[in-house]
Gaussian input, Z-matrix of N, CA and C with variables (Angstrom, degrees):
# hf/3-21g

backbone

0 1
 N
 C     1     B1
 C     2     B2     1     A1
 N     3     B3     2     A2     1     D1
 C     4     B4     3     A3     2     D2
 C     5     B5     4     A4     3     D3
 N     6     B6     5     A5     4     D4
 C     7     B7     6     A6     5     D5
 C     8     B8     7     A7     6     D6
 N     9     B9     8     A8     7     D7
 C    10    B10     9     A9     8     D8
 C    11    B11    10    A10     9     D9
 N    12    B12    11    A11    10    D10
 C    13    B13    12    A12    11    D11
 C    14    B14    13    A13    12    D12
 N    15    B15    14    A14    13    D13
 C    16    B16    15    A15    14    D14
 C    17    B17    16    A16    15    D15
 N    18    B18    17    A17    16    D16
 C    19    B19    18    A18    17    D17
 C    20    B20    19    A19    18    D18
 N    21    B21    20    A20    19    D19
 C    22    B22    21    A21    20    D20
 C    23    B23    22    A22    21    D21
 N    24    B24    23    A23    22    D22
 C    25    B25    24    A24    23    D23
 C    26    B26    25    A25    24    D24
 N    27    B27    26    A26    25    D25
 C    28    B28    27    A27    26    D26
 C    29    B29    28    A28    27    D27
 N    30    B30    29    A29    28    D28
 C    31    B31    30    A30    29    D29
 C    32    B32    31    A31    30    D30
 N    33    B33    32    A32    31    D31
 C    34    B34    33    A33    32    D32
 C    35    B35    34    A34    33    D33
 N    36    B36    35    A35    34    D34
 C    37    B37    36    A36    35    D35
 C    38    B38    37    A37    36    D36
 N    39    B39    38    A38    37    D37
 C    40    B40    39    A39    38    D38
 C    41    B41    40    A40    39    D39
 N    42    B42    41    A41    40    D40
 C    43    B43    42    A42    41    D41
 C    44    B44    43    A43    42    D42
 N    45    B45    44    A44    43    D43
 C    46    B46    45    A45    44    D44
 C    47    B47    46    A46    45    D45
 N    48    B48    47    A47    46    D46
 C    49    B49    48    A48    47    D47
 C    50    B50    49    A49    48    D48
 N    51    B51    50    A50    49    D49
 C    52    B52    51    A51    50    D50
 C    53    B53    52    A52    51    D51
 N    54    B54    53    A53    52    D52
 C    55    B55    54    A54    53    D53
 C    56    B56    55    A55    54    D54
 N    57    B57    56    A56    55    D55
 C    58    B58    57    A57    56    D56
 C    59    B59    58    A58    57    D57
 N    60    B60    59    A59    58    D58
 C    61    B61    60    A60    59    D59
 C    62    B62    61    A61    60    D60
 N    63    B63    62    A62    61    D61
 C    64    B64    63    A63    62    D62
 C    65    B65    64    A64    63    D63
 N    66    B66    65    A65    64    D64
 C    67    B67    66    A66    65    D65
 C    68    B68    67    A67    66    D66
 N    69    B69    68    A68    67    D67
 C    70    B70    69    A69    68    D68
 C    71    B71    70    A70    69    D69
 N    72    B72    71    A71    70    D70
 C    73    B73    72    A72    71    D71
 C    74    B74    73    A73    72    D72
 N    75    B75    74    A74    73    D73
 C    76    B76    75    A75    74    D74
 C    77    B77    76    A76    75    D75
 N    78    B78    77    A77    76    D76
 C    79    B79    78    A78    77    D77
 C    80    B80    79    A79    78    D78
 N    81    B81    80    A80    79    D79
 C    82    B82    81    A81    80    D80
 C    83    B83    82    A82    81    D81
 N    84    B84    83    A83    82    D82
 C    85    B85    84    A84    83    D83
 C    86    B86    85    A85    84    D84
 N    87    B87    86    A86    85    D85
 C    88    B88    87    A87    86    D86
 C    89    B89    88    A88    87    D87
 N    90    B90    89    A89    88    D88
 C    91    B91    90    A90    89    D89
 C    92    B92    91    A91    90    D90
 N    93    B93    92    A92    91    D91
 C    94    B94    93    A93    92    D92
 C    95    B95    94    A94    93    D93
 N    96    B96    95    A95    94    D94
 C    97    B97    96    A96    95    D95
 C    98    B98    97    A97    96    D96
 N    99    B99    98    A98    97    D97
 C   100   B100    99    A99    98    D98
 C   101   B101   100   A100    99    D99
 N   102   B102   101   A101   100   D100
 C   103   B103   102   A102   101   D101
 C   104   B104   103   A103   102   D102
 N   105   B105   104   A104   103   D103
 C   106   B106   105   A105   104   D104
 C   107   B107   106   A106   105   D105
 N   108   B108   107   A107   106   D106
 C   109   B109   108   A108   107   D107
 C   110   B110   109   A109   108   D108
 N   111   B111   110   A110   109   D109
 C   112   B112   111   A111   110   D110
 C   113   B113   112   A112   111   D111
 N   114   B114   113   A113   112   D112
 C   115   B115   114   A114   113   D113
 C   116   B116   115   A115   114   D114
 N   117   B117   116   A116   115   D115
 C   118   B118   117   A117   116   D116
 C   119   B119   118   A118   117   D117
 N   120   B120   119   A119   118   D118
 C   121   B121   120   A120   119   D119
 C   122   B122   121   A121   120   D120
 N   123   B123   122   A122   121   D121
 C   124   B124   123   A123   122   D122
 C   125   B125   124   A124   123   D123
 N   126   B126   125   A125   124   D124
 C   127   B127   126   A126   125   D125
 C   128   B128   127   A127   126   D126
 N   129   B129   128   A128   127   D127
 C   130   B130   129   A129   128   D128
 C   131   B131   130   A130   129   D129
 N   132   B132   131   A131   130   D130
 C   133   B133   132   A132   131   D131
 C   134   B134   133   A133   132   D132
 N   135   B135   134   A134   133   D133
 C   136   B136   135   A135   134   D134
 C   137   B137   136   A136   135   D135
 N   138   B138   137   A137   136   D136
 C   139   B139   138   A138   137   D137
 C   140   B140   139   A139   138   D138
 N   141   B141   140   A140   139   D139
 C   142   B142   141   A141   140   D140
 C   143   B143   142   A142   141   D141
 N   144   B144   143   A143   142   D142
 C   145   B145   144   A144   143   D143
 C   146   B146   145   A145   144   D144
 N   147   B147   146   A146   145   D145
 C   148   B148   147   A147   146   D146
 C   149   B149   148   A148   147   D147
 N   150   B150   149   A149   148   D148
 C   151   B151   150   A150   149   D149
 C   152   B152   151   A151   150   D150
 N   153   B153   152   A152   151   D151
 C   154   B154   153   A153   152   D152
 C   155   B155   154   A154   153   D153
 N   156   B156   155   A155   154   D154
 C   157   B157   156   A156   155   D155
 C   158   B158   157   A157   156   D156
 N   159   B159   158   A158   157   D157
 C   160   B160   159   A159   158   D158
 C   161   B161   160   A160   159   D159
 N   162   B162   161   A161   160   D160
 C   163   B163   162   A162   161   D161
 C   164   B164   163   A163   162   D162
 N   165   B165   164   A164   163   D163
 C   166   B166   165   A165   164   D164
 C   167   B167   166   A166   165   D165
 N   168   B168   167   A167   166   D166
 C   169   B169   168   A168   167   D167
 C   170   B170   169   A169   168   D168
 N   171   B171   170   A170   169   D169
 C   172   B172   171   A171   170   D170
 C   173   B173   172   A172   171   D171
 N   174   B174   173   A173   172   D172
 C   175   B175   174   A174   173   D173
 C   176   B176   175   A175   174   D174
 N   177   B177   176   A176   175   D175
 C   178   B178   177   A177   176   D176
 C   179   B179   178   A178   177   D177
 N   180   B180   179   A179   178   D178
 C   181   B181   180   A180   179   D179
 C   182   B182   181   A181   180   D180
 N   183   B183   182   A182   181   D181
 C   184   B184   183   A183   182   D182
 C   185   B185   184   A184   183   D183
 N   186   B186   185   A185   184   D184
 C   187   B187   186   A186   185   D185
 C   188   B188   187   A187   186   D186
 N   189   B189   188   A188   187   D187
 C   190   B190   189   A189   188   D188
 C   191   B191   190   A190   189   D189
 N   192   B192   191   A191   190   D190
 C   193   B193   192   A192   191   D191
 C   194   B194   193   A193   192   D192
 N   195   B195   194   A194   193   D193
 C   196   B196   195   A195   194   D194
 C   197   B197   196   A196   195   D195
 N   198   B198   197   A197   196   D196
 C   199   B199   198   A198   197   D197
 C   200   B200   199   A199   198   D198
 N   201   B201   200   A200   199   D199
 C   202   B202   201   A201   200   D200
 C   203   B203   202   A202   201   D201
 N   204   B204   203   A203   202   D202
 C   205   B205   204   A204   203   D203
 C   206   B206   205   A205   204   D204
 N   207   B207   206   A206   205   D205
 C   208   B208   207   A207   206   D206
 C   209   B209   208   A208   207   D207
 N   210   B210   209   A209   208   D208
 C   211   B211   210   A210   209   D209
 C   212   B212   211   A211   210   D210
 N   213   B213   212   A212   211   D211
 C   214   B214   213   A213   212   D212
 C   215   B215   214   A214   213   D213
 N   216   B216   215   A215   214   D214
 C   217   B217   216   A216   215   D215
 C   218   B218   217   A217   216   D216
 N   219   B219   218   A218   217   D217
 C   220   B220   219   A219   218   D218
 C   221   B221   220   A220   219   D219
 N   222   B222   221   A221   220   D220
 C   223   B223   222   A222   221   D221
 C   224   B224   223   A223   222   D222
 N   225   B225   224   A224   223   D223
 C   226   B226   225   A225   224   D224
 C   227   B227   226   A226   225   D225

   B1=1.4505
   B2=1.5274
   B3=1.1916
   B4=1.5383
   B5=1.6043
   B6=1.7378
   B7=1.2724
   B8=1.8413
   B9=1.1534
   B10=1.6983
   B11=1.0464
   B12=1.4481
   B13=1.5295
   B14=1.8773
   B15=1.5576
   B16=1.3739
   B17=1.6347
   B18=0.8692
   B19=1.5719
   B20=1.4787
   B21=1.2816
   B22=1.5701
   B23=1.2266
   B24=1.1547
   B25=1.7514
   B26=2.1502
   B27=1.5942
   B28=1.3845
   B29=1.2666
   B30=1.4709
   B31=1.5855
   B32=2.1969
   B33=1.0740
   B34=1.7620
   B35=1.2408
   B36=1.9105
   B37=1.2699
   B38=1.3054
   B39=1.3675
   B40=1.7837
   B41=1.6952
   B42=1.0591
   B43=1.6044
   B44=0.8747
   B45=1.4645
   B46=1.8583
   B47=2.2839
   B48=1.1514
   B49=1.4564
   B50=2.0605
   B51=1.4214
   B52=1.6359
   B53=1.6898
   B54=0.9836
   B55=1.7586
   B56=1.1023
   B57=1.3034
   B58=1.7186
   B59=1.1523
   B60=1.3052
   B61=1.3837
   B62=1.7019
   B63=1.4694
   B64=1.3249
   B65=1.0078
   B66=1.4806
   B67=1.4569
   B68=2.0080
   B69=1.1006
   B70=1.4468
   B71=1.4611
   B72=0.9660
   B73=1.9763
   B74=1.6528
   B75=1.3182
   B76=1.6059
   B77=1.2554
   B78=1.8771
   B79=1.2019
   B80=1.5300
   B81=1.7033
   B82=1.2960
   B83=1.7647
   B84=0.6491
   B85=1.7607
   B86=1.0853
   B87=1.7327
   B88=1.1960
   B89=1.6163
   B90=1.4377
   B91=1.8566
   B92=1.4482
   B93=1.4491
   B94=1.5220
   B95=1.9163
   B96=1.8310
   B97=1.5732
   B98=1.5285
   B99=1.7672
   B100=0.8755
   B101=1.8965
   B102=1.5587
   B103=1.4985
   B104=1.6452
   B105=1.2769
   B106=1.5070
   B107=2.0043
   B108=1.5001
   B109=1.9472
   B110=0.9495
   B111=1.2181
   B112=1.6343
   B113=1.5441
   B114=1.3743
   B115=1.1437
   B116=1.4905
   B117=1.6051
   B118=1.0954
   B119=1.7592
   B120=1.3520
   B121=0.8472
   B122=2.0284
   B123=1.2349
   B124=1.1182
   B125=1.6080
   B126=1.3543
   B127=1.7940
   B128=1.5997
   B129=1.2846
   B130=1.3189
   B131=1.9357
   B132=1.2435
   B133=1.2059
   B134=1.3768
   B135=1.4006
   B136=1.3784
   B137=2.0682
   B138=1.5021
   B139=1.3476
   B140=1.6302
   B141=1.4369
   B142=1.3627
   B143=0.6745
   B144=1.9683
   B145=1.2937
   B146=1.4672
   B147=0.9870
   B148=1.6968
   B149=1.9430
   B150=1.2969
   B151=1.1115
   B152=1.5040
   B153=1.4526
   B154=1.4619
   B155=1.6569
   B156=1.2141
   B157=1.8339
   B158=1.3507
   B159=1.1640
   B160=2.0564
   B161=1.0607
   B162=1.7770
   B163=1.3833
   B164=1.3677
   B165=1.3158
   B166=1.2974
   B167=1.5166
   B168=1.1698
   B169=1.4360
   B170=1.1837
   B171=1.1320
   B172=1.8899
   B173=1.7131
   B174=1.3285
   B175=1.7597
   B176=1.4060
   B177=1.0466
   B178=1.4182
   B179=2.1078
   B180=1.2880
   B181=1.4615
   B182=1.3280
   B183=1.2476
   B184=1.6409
   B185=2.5289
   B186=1.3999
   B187=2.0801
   B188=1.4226
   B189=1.2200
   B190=1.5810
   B191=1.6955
   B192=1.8180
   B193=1.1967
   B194=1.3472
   B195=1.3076
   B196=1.6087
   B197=1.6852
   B198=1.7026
   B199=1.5366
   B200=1.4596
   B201=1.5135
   B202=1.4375
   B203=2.1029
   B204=1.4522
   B205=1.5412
   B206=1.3567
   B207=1.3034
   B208=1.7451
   B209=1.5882
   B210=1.4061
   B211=1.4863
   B212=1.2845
   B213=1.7790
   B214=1.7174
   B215=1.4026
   B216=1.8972
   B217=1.3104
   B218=1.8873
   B219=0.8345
   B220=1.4091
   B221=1.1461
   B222=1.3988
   B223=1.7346
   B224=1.5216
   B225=0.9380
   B226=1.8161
   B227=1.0745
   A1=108.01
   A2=111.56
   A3=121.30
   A4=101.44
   A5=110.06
   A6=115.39
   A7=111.65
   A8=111.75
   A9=126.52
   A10=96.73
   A11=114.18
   A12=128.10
   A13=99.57
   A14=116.95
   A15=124.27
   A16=99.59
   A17=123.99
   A18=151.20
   A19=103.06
   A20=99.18
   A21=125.21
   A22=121.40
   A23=123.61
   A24=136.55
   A25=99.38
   A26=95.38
   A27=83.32
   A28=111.14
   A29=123.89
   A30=111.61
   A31=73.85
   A32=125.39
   A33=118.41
   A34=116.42
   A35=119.34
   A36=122.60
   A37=118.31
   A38=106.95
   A39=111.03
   A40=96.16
   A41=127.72
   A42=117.55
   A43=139.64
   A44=96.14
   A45=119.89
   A46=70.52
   A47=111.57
   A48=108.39
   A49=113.54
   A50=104.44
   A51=109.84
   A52=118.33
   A53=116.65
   A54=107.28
   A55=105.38
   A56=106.98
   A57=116.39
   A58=114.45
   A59=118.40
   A60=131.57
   A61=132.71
   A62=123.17
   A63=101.53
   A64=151.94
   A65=147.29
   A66=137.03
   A67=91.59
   A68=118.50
   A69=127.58
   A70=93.94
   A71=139.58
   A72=135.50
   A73=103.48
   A74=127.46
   A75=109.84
   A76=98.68
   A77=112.05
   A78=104.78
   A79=137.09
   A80=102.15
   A81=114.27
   A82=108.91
   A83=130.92
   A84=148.84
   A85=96.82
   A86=137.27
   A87=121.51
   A88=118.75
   A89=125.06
   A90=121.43
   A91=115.25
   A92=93.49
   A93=101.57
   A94=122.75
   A95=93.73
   A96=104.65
   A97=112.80
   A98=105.17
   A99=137.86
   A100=118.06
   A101=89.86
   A102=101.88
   A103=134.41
   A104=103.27
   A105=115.17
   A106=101.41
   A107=93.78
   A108=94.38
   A109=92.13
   A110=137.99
   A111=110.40
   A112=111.77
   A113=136.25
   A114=132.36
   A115=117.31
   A116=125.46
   A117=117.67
   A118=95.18
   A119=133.64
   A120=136.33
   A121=117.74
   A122=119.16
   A123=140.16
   A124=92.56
   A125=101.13
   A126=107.16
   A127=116.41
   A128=101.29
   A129=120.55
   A130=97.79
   A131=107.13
   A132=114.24
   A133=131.90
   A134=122.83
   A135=125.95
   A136=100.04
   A137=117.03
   A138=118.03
   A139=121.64
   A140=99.67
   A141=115.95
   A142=115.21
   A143=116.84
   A144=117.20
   A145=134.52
   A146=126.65
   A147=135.76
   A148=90.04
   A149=136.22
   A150=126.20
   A151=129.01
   A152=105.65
   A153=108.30
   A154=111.00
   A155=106.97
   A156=115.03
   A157=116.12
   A158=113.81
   A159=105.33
   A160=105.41
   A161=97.36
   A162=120.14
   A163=116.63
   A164=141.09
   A165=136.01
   A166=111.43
   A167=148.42
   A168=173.31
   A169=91.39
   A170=122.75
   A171=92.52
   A172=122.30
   A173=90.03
   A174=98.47
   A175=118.56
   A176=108.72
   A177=132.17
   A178=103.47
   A179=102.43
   A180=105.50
   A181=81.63
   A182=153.09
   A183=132.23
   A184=90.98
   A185=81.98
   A186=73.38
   A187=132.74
   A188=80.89
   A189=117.63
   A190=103.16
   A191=107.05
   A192=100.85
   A193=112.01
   A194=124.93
   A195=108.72
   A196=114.37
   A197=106.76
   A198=113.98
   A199=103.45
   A200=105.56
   A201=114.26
   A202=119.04
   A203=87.70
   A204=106.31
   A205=128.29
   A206=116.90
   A207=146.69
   A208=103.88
   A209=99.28
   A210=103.40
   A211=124.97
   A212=96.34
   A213=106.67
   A214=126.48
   A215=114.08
   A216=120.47
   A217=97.96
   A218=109.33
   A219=117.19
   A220=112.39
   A221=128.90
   A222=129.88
   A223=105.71
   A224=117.69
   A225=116.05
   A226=136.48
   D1=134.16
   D2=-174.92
   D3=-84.47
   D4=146.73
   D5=-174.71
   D6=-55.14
   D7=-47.63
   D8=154.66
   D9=-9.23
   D10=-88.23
   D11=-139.90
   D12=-60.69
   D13=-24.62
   D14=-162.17
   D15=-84.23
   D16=-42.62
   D17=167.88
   D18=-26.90
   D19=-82.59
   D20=-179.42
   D21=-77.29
   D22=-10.09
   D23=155.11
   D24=-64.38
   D25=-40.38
   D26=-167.80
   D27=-92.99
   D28=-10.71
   D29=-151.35
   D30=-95.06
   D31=-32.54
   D32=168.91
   D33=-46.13
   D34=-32.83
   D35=174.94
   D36=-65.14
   D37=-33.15
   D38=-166.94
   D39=-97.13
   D40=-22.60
   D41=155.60
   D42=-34.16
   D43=-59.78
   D44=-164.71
   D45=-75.97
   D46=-81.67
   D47=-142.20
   D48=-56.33
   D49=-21.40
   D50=161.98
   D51=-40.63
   D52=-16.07
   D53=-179.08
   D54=-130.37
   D55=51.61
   D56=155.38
   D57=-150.52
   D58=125.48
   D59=161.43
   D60=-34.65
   D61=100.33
   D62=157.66
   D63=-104.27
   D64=-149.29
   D65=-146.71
   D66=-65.44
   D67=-40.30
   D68=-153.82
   D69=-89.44
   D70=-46.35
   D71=162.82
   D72=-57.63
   D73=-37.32
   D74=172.73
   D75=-55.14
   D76=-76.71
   D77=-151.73
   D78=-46.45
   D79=-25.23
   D80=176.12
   D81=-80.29
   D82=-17.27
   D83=164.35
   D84=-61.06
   D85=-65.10
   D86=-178.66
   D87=-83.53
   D88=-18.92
   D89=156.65
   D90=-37.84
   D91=-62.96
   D92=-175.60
   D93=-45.21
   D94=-55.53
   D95=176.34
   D96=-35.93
   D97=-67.34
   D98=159.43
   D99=1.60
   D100=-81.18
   D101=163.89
   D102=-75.93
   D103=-7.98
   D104=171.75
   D105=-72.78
   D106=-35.73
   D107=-175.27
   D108=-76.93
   D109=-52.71
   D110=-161.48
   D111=-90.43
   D112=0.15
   D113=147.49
   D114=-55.88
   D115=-35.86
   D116=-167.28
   D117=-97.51
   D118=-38.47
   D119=175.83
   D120=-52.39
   D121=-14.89
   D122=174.63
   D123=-80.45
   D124=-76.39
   D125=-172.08
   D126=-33.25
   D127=-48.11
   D128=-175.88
   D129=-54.11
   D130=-83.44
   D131=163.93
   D132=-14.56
   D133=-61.08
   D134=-173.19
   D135=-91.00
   D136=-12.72
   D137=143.59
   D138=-27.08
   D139=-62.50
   D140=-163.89
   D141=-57.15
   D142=-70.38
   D143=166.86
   D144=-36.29
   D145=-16.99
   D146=-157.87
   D147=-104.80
   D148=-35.58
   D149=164.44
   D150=5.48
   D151=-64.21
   D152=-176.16
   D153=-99.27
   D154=23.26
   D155=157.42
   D156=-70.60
   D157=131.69
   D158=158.06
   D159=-126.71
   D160=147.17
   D161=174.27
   D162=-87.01
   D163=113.36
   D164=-178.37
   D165=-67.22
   D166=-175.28
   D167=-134.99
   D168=-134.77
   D169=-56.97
   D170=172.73
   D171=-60.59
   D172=-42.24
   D173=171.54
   D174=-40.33
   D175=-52.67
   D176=-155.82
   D177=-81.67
   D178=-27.18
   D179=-179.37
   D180=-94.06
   D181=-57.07
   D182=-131.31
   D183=-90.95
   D184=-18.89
   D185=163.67
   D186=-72.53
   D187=-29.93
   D188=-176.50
   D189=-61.98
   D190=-59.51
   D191=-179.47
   D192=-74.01
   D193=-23.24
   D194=-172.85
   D195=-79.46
   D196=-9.99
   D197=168.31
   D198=-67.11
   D199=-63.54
   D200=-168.47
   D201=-39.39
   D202=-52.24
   D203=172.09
   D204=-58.75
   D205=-28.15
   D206=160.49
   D207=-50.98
   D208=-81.73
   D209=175.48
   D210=-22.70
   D211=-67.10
   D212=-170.09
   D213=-67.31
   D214=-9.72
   D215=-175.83
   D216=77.69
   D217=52.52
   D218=171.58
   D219=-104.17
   D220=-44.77
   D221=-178.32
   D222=-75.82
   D223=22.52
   D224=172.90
   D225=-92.81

């Protein structure tokens, strides 16, 4: 068998097996999920509580400008 032929026997092996996940890509697939729920499940949460907050009209214009200013590359 020519060194070639050993080459290309293997780089077909790591082909076929490159697009599949193993034990160590699940588990980190499910950490991550994992922490995406309870990041949002937090959000959700501290949502709630904040319910009976109000934002005044000044509040609400000075967000406005720091969105607006974001956008345009103004705070740079």
């Amino acid at each position: 068998m020519a060194p070639s032929d050993d080459r290309s026997s293997t780089t077909t092996a790591n082909r076929a097996t490159s697009g599949r996940l193993r034990r160590g890509g699940w588990a980190a697939i499910v950490v991550l999920a994992a922490l995406l729920a309870a990041a949002i499940g937090y959000a959700i949460h501290v949502w709630n509580q904040l319910s009976g907050v109000a934002v005044s009209g000044q509040g609400w214009f000075a967000m406005a400008l720091v969105f607006y200013s974001s956008r345009k590359n103004y705070d740079q």
